[in-house]
Residue, then its C-alpha position, 0 to 999 in steps of 0.5 A: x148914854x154914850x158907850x164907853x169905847x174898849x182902851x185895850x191894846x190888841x196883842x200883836x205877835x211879831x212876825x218873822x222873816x224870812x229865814x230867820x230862825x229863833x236864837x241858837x237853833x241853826x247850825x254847829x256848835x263852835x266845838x263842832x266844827x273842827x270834829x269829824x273826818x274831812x270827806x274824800x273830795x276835801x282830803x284830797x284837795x288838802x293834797x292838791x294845795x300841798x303838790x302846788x306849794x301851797x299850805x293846809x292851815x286848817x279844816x272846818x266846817x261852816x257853821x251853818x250848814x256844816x259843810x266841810x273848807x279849808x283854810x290855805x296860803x296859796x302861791x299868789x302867782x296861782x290864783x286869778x280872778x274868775x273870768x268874768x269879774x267886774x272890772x278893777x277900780x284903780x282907786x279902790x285897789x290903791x287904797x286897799x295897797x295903801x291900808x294894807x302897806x300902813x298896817x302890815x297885815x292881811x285880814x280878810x281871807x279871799x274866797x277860793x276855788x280850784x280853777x278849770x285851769x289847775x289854777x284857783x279862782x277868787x269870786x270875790x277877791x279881785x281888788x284884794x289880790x291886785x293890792x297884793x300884788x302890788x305890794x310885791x307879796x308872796x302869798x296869800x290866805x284863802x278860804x278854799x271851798x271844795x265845790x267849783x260851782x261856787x265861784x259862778x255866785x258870785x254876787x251874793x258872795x260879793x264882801x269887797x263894796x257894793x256892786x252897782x247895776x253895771x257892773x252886776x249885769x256885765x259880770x252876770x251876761x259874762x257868766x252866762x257867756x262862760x257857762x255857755x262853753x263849759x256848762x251849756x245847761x238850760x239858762x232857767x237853772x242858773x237863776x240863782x246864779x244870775x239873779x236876774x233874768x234882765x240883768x243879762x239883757x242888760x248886761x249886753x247893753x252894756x257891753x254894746x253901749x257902756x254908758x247905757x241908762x240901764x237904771x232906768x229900765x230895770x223895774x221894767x225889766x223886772x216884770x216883764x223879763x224871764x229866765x229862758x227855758x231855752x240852753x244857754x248857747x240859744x237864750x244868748x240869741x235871744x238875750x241879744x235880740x231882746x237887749x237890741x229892742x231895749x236899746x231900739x226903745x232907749x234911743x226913742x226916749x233918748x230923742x224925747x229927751x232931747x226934745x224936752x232939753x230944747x225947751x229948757x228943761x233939762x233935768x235928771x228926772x226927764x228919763x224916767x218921767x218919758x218912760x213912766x209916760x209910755x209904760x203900759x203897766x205903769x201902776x199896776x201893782x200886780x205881779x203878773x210877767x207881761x209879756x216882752x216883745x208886746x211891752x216894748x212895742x207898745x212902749x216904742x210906739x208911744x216913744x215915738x208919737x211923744x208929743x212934747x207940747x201937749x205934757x201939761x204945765x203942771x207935769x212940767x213943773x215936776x220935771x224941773x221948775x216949769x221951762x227952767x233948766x234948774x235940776 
């Protein structure tokens, strides 16, 4: 006689992620946040807004962590992009001067530090403060943050349009650069200021080559790149010497591709195929750094021995229809 199979569903419990907490249990209640005495490094930096003409509206604290901001109108003359921002987009800054001359308003505040200048920095308000400008206005509302280190995360404070790959490397390798005169520490303790140990790799790429096919080489960047225990002036060294190698590799690649584009097929999806071919850790699913120098020498010497005619039809076929050049 067949045994009836058991219906009953397991019970499964609903994991959290990470960081998340349970409703209500973090932080300040909305009536704590105005309460309490400003520290005296806020109180004077209140005085500080005020001799440079600038106007406290208020003093809170966040309501996470309870750390103690201002609320400003700043002269506009005064305050500057950090140095090493991406670069504007003319078209972005033109729509936002559009909507901000439609509706007559200014709605977003802009993050802010007191600059090394006397000045105020914005991390992320570079397209804002242009439209600004452009209008003619004469001040501006800001959110002025009392620690100066903020200014160097930018890419998590990031709130104006997502950065793309380039423009994450080129603002982090000028961070790096900056820091590198005013805050030489080892290059490890800025990770979370970088993110990325191979966003400063690429970031000199891209310097070098602005049209550098960085996207292609940043997942194998990501397992075989890592943050410098070396100060920040010497791991520059080394972050040029490892962006040289990457590029040495690209222009073996780039010499398959065009090999490839002579038998017709030239398709988008070439690039990545000749790198996946030549990776030596390709489908390893470990998370193990391997090592720089050795994967790229390995991944060069395969670059260079390609053999376009021996990559089987059906590999072909995947890369753009067979010997057509259809995308």
């Amino acid at each position: 006689m067949a045994t009836k199979k058991s219906t009953t569903k397991k019970k499964t419990t609903k994991r959290k992620k990470k960081h998340e907490g349970d409703p209500g249990s973090r932080g300040l209640e909305a009536v704590e946040l105005a309460e309490g005495k400003p520290p005296a490094l806020v109180a004077e930096l209140a005085r500080t807004v005020e001799a440079d003409g600038g106007k406290v509206l208020a003093g809170f604290r966040d309501p996470v962590g309870g750390n103690w901001q201002l609320l400003v109108g700043l002269p506009l003359s005064q305050v500057t992009p950090t140095p090493f921002q991406r670069d504007l987009s003319d078209t972005h800054v033109a729509k936002l001067t559009e909507v901000l001359h439609r509706l007559d308003r200014f709605l977003d505040p802009l993050v802010a530090v007191r600059g090394q200048d006397g000045g105020y920095w914005t991390p992320n308000g570079y397209h804002r403060l242009a439209a600004l400008q452009r209008l003619g206005a004469r001040s501006v509302v800001a959110l002025l943050v009392p620690e100066e280190q903020l200014a160097y995360q930018i890419l998590s404070l990031n709130t104006e349009r997502a950065h793309n790959l380039k423009e994450r490397a080129l603002e982090v390798i000028r961070m790096a650069k900056l820091l590198a005169t005013v805050d030489p520490r080892a290059e490890q303790d800025f990770a979370d200021e970088f993110e990325m140990a191979g966003l400063l790799t690429l970031g000199v790429c891209y310097e070098e080559r602005p049209r550098f096919s960085g996207g292609a080489y940043q997942s194998l960047l990501k397992r075989i790149d890592e943050f410098q225990a070396e100060k920040l002036p010497k791991a520059l060294e080394i972050r040029a010497r490892r962006a040289g190698k990457v590029m040495e590799l690209e222009d073996a690649v780039a010499e398959v591709v065009a090999a490839f584009k002579k038998r017709g097929i030239d398709s988008s999806s070439v690039r990545g195929f000749v790198i996946a071919h030549i990776n030596p850790l390709h489908g390893d699913r470990s998370k193990k750094k391997a090592d720089f120098d050795g994967t790229i020498k390995k991944m060069l010497a395969a670059a260079q021995s390609f053999d376009v005619d021996a990559v089987r039809p059906e590999e072909l076929a995947k890369l753009g229809g067979g010997f057509s050049a259809e995308e």
